[in-house]
Structure formats: structure tokens, C-alpha cells
C-alpha positions in Angstrom: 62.3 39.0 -18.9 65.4 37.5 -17.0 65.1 34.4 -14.8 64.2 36.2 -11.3 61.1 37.5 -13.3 60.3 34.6 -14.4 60.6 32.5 -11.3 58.7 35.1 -9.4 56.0 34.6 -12.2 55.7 31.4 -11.7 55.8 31.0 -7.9 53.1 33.8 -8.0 50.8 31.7 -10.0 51.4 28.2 -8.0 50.5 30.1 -5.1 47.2 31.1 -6.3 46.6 27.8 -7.3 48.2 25.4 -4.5 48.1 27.8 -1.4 45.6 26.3 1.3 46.7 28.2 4.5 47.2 32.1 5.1 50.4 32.8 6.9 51.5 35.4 9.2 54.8 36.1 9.3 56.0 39.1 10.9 53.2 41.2 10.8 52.3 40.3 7.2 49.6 37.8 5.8 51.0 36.0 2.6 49.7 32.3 1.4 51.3 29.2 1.7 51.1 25.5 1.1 50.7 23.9 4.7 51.3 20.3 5.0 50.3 18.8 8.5 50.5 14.6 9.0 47.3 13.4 10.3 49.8 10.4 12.4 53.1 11.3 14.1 55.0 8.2 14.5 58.3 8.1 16.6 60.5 6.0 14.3 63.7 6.5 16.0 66.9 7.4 13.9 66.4 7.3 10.0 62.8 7.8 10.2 61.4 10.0 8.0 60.2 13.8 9.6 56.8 14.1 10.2 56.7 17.8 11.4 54.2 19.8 10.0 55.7 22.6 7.4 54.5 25.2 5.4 55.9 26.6 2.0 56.2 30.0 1.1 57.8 32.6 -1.2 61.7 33.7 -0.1 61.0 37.0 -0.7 60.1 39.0 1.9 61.2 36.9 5.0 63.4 38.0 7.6 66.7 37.1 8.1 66.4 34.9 10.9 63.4 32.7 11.1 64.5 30.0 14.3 61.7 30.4 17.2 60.2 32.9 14.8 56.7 32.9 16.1 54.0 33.0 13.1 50.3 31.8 13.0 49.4 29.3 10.1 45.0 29.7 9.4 45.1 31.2 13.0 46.9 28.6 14.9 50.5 29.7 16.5 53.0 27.8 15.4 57.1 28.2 16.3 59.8 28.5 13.2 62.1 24.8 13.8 63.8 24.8 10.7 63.8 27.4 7.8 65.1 25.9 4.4 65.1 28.0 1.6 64.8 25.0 -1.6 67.0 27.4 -4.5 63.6 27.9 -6.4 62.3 31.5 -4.6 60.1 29.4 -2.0 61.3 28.4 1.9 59.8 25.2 3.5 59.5 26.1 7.0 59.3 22.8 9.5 57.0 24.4 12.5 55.8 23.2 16.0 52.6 24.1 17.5 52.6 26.7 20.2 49.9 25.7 22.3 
């Protein structure tokens, strides 16, 4: 099995273990791990980000995710920042929509 496998394996299985929000995305419904802080606090420059984000699998996505609109446990939420982390998964920072 070469490393792609493998990864893809593994990211499967975290998913089924870790994933607490379904994720639409373009029409399609996969899991993800959705992180939302319960306190927003404006620290000014330095401060650390306190956007909600949601992590899923690479694979799949399209090609450009900015104002992407997607819907995370049936709440809309707007793409802000797509970063793909080198490991098959993509943290995507989001804003609410409503």
C-alpha cells in the first residue's frame, strides 16, 4: 500500500471517530470536525483567531473555496480561509451567513 493509501486510511477512520458536524459542500454531505468558540474576543493585532472552522478531507473539494457558501449541521456558513494542512485534510475558517 503506498503512502496516499495509507493516509486516506487513516483520515477515513479519524473521521469516523472525531467527526461531530455533517458538511455540505457543493452539493455533497461529507463529515467534519467543527470547532466553534463559545467567546469571541477582539484582541487587536497578535491575538489569536477565534473564527469558527471545520476540518475535512482534501479530496474532493473544489478548486476554489473563498465565499464558497456551505452549511455546517444545517447552519450556512461562508468559506474565509481554505488551508489545506499537507496531511489529506483542509481546515476551513468560516463565517456565519445569517
Amino acid at each position: 500500500m503506498n503512502f496516499a493509501a495509507i493516509e486516506a486510511v487513516t483520515n477515513a477512520a479519524i473521521m469516523r471517530h472525531l467527526a461531530n458536524a455533517e458538511v455540505r459542500i457543493a452539493g455533497t454531505v461529507v463529515p467534519g470536525i467543527f470547532q466553534c468558540p463559545s467567546v469571541v474576543v477582539g484582541g487587536g493585532p497578535g491575538a489569536a483567531d477565534t473564527s469558527p472552522t471545520v476540518k475535512v478531507a482534501s479530496a474532493g473539494l473544489p478548486a476554489n473555496l473563498v465565499d464558497e457558501l456551505i452549511e455546517i449541521n444545517g447552519v450556512p456558513y461562508v468559506i474565509v480561509l481554505p488551508a489545506p494542512d499537507g496531511t489529506g485534510m483542509t481546515i476551513l475558517t468560516v463565517e456565519c451567513a445569517q
